[in-house]
C-alpha positions in Angstrom: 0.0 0.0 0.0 1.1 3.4 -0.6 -0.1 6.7 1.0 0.1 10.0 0.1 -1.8 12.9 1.9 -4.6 15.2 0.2 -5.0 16.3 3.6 -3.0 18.6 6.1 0.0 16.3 7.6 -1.4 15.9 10.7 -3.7 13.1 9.6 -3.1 9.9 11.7 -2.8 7.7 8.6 -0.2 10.5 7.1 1.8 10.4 10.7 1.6 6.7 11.3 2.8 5.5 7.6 5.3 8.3 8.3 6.8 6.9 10.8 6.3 3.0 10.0 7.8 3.5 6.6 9.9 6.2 6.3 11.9 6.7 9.7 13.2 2.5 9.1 13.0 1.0 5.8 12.9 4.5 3.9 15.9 5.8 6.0 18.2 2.5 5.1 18.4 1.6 8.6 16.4 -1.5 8.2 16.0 -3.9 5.3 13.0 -5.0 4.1 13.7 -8.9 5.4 12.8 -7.5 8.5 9.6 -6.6 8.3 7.2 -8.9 9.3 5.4 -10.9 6.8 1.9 -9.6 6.1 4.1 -6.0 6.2 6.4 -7.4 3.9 3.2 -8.5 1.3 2.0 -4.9 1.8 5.2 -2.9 1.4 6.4 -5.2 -1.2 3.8 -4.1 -3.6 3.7 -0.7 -3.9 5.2 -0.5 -7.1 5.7 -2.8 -9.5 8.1 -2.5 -12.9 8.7 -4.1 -15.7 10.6 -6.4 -14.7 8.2 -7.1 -11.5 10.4 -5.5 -9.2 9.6 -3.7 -6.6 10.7 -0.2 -4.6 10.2 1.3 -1.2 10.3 5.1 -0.9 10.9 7.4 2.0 9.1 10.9 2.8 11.5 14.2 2.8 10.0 17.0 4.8 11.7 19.7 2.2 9.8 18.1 -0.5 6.4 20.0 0.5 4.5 21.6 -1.6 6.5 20.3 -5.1 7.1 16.6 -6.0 10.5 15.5 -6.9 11.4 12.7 -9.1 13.6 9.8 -8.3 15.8 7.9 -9.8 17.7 4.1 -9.1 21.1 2.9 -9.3 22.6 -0.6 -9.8 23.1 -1.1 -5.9 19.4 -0.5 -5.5 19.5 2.9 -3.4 18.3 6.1 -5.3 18.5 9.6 -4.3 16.5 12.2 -4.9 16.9 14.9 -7.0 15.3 17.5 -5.6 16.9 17.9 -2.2 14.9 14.8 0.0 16.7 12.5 2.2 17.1 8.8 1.6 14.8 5.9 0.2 15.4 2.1 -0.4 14.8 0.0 -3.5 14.4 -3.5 -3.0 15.1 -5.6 -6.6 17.1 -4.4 -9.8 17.7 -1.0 -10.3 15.5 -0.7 -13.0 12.2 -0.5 -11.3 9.4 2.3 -10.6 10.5 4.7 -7.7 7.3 6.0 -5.9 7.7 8.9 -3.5 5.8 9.9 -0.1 4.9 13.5 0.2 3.5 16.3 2.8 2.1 17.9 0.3 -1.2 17.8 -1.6 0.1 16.5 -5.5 -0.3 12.7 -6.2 3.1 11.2 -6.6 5.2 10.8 -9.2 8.1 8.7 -10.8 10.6 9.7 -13.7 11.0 6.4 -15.7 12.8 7.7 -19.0 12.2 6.3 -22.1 15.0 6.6 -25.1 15.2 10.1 -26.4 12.7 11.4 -23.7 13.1 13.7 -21.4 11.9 13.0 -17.5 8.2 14.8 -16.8 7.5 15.3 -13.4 3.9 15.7 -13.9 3.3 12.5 -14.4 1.2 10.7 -12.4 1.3 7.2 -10.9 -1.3 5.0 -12.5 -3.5 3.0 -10.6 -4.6 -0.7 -11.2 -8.2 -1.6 -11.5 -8.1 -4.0 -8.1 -6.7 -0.8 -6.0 -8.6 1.5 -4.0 -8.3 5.5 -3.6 -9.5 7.6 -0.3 -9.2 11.1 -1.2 -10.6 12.4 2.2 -8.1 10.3 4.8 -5.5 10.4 1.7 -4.9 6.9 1.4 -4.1 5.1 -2.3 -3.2 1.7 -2.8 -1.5 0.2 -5.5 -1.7 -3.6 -6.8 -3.1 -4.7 -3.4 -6.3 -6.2 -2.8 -6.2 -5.0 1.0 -9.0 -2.9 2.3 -7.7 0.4 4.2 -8.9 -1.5 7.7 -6.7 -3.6 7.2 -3.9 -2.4 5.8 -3.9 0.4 9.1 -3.8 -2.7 11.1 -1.2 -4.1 9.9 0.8 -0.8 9.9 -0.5 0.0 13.9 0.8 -3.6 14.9 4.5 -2.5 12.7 4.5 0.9 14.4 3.8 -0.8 17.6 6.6 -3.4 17.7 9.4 -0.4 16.4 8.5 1.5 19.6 8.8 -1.4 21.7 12.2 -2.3 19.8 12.9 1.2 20.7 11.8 1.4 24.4 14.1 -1.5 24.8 17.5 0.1 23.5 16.5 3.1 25.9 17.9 1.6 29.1 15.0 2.4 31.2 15.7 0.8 34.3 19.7 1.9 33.9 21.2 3.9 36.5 24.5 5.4 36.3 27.0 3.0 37.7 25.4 0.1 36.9 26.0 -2.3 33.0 24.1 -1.2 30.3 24.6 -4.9 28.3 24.8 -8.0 28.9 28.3 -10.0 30.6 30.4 -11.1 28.4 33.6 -11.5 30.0 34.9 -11.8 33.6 37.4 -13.3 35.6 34.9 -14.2 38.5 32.7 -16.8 38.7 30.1 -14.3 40.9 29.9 -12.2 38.6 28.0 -14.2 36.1 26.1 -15.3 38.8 24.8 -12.0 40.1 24.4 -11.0 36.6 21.8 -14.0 36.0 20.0 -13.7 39.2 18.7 -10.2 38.4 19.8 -9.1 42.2 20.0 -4.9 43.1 23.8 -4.1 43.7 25.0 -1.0 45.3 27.2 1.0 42.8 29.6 3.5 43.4 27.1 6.4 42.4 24.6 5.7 45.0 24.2 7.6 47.8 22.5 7.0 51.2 22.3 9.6 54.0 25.2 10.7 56.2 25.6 12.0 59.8 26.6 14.8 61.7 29.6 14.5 64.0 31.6 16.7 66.8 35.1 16.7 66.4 36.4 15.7 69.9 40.4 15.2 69.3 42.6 12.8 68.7 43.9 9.7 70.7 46.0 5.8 69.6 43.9 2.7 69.4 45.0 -0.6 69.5 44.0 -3.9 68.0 44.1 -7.5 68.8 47.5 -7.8 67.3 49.1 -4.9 68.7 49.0 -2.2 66.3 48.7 1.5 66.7 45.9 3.2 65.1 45.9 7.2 65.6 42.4 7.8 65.4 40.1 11.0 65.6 36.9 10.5 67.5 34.0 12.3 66.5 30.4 12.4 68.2 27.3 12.1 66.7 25.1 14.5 68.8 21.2 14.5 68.5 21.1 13.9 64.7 17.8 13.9 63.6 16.4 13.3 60.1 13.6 17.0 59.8 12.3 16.4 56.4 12.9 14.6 53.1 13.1 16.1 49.9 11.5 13.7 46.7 11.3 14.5 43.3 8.3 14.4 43.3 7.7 17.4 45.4 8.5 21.4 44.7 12.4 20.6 45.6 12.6 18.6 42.7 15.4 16.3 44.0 15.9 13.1 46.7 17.7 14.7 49.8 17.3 14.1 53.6 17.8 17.3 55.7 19.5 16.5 59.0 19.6 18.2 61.9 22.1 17.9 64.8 23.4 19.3 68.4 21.2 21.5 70.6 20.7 25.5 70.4 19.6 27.3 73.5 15.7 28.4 72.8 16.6 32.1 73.3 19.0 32.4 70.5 16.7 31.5 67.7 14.8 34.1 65.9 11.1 33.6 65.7 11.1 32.9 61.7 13.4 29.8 62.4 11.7 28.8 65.4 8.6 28.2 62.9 10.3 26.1 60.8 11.7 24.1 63.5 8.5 23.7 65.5 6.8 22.7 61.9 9.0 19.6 62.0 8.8 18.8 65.6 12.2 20.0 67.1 10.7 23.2 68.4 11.4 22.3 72.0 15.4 21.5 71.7 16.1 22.9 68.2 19.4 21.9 66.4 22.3 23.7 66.5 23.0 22.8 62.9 21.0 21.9 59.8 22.5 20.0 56.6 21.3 18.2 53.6 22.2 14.8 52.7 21.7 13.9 48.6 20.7 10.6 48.5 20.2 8.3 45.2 17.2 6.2 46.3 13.8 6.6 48.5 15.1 3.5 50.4 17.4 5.5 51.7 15.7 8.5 53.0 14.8 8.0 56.7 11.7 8.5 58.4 11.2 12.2 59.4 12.1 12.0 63.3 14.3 9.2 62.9 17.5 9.7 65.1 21.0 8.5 63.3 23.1 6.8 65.8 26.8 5.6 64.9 25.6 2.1 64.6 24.3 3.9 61.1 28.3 3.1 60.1 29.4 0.0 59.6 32.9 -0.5 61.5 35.8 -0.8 58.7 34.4 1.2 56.4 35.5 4.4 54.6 34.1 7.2 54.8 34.6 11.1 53.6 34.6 13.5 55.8 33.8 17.8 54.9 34.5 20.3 57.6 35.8 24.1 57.6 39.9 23.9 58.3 41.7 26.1 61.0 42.2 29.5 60.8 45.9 30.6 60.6 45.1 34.3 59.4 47.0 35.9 57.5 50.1 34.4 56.4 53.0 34.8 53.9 53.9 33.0 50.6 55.9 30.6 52.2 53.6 28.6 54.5 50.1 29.7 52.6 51.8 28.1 48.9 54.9 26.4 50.1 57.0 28.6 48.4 61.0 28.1 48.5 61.7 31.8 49.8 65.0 33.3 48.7 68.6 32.0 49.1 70.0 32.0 52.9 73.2 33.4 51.8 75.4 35.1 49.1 74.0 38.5 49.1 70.7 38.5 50.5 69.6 41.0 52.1 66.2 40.9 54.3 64.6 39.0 51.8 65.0 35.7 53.1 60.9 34.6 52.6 59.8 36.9 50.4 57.5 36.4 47.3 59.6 37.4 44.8 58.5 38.8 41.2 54.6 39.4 41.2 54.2 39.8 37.5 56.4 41.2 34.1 57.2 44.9 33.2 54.9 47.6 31.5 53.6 44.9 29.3 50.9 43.5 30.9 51.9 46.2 33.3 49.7 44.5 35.7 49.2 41.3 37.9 47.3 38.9 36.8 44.1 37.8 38.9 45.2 34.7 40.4 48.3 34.9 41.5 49.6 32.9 44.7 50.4 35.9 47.2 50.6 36.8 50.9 46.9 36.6 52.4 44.5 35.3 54.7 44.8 31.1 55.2 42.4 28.5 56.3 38.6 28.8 57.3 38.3 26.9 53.7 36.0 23.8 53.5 37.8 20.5 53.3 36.9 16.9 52.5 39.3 14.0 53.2 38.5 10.7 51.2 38.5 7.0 52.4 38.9 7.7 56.1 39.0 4.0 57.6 36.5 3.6 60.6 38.5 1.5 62.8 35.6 1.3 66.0 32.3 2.4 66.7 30.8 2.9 70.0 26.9 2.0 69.8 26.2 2.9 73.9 28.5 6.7 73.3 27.5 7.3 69.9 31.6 7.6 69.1 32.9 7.1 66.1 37.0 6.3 65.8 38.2 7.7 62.9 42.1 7.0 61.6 43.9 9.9 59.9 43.5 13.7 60.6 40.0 15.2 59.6 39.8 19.0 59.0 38.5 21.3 62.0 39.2 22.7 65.8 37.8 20.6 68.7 34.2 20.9 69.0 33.8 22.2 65.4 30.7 19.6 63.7 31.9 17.8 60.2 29.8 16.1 57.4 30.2 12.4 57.3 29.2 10.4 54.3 30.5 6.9 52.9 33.2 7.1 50.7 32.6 7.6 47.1 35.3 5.5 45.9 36.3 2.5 47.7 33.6 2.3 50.6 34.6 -1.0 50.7 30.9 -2.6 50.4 31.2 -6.7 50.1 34.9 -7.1 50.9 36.7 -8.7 53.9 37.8 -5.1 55.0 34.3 -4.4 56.8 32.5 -6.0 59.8 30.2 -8.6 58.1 32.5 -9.4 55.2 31.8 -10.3 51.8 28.2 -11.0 52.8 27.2 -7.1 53.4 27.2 -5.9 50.0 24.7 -2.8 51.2 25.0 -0.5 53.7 22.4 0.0 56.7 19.1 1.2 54.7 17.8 3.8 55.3 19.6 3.1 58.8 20.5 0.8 61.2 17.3 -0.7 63.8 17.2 1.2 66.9 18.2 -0.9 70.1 17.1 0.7 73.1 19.0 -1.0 75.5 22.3 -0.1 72.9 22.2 3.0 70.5 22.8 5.8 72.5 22.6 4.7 76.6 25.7 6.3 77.5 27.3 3.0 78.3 30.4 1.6 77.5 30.5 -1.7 76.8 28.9 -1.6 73.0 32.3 -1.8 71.0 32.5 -3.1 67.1 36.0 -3.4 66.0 36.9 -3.4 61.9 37.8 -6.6 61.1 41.6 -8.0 61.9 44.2 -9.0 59.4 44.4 -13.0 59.2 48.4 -12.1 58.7 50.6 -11.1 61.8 51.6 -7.2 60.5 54.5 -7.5 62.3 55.7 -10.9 60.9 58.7 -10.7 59.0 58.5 -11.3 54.9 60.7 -14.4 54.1 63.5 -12.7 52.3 64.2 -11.2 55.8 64.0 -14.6 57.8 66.6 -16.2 55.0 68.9 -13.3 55.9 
């Protein structure tokens, strides 16, 4: 069947062939082998030359208003002369091209005869056993189909592409995660997580964090003797306010957190509102942060209090907090700069900056440059800070490594965004805990948070002795 519009373009049958034809077989992109059979039948006999070929002919949206003739080659594509896009011809090249058009005119073909110029008047004759529909613009040549018919067949075409389509979209894809299949790994598990169809947690997920007190620093020991020097923080009243979906104004997935305790009389009256909308009105929080999170499962129950059990121990994590303040300081400590020479000539110039810029071309300094000038009170994140202990009763969390901040300053705790360490040996649970706590870890009563001691998880212990000897230095 073949249709060409005598009405405006936005006639469904005009749209529909549009896009069943023209956007896949018309464009090149897909052979006519792949169309189904009854489609096959139908598109197979549009036009029919001499030789009983047959052609398939895409629309061109610059072709409005004028038809264009076509003409074939030997490999069995043809091009339009008049400026449209692509079509197809399926047989010889010596076969009837018929075009689709938006506009109005009947279409057209350009078969040359010896010593005769091309008319693009012409008109495509029909056979006796076709059927013309001037008012839904619908002709069919050499096919005994009626037009119910031949729109089903075209709707259950159209119908398949889009699902073809909706497949190579990656729907349910989320960064992070494979877009194909497996087809190569050195682990047996992977294969086997692939064919099981299980949820994994991928680096680019995100689950809400915690706010902890920077208390100082002190050494920890573990079961085979080593020294850890660990910062220990405090998580201090942190409790989840509201959560932001995408469904809502906010238009993204965040939990805001809350944490500490603010004396009633230093809170204006406008905050005090907010505060006593989400049910902390009577101790409000000394601090109030957002958490991004990836996932609803991960977004907390407004009211719900984050303890440190909300960690797992062995763990990294990331930790964001404002650095000391050093004021203002010179070139030499603010950039680590090599100062001047300590002898042979110098003359009280001994740290100082040196050349600031070139002579009266620029004639200036450019914006930028590493100078004398206030240091610190910048904010600072340190990535894959191990968790070495938690304390569930104190609500302490036992950091190793230096984390920015004075004592008592609060710090932004999240799980590390590249190696949190999530279903390896390195974490308490092992290979086994492939998620983290979600949203967070069950409240005990008798253990998050009583101020006992007592509750202690330490990261998991090397099988290895690390202070065996390696056997080149027993042989010595």
């Amino acid at each position: 069947g073949y249709s060409s519009s005598t009405q405006p373009s936005s006639n469904l049958w005009e749209r529909t062939m549009l896009r069943a034809v023209s956007a896949s077989a018309a464009a090149g992109r897909r052979s006519l082998s792949a169309w189904s059979p009854a489609v096959q039948g139908l598109v197979g006999s549009i036009c029919v030359g001499d030789e009983g070929s047959s052609a398939v002919v895409t629309n061109s949206s610059s072709c409005a208003g004028s038809p264009h003739t076509c003409t074939s080659s030997s490999s069995g594509v043809g091009r339009s002369g008049g400026g449209a896009d692509c079509f197809m011809l399926i047989g010889p090249s010596r076969v009837t091209a018929v075009r689709r058009l938006y506009s109005t005119s009947a279409p057209c073909h350009d078969e040359k005869k010896d010593g005769e110029a091309s008319d693009p008047t012409k008109q495509v004759k029909q056979s006796s056993n076709g059927m013309s529909n001037p008012e839904t613009g619908l002709y069919s040549i050499n096919s005994d189909l009626t037009e119910a018919e031949i729109n089903a067949l075209l709707d259950d075409e159209l119908a398949a592409m889009e699902a073809e389509a909706r497949t190579k979209e990656y729907a349910d894809w989320k960064p992070g995660q494979r877009k194909r299949p497996l087809q190569m790994s050195y682990r047996l598990e992977d294969f086997e997580a692939e064919f099981s169809g299980e949820a994994t947690w991928t680096l680019r997920d995100r689950r809400c964090g915690a706010l902890g007190i920077k208390l100082g620093m002190m050494p920890v020991w573990d079961s085979w003797g080593e020294r850890h020097p660990c910062t220990v923080l405090h998580l201090d009243a942190n409790i989840v306010l509201r959560n932001k979906t995408t469904d809502s104004p906010d238009g993204y997935d965040a939990v805001v957190l809350g944490a500490g305790e603010r004396k009633t009389k230093n809170v204006n009256r406008a905050l005090m509102a907010t505060f006593e909308q989400f049910g902390v009105g009577q101790r409000p929080p000394y601090i109030v942060r957002e958490f991004r999170v990836t996932t609803k499962d991960a977004m907390p129950e407004p009211g719900t209090q984050i303890h440190a059990g909300h960690f797992v121990a062995g763990q990294n994590v990331d930790i964001s907090g404002i650095s000391k303040g050093k004021g203002f300081q010179g070139a030499m400590k603010r950039h680590g700069f090599g100062g001047m020479p300590a002898t042979h000539g110098t003359s009280k110039s001994h740290r100082a900056l040196g050349s600031t810029g070139q002579c009266q071309d620029p004639g200036k300094v450019f914006k930028g440059k590493k100078m004398a000038g206030r240091m610190g009170t910048d904010r600072v994140t340190v990535q894959n800070l191990r968790i070495v202990k938690i304390d569930r009763g104190r609500n302490l969390l036992y950091i190793k490594g230096a984390i920015p901040g004075n004592k008592g300053s609060f710090v932004e705790i999240r799980d590390a965004v590249k190696k949190p360490l999530w279903g390896t040996a390195h974490i308490d649970g092992g290979e086994d805990r492939k998620f983290p706590p979600l949203p967070t870890r069950d409240f005990d009563d008798g253990v998050d948070g009583s101020g006992e001691a007592g509750h202690e998880i330490m990261m998991p212990m090397p099988k290895q002795d690390p202070f065996a000897p390696e056997d080149d230095e027993m042989a010595a």
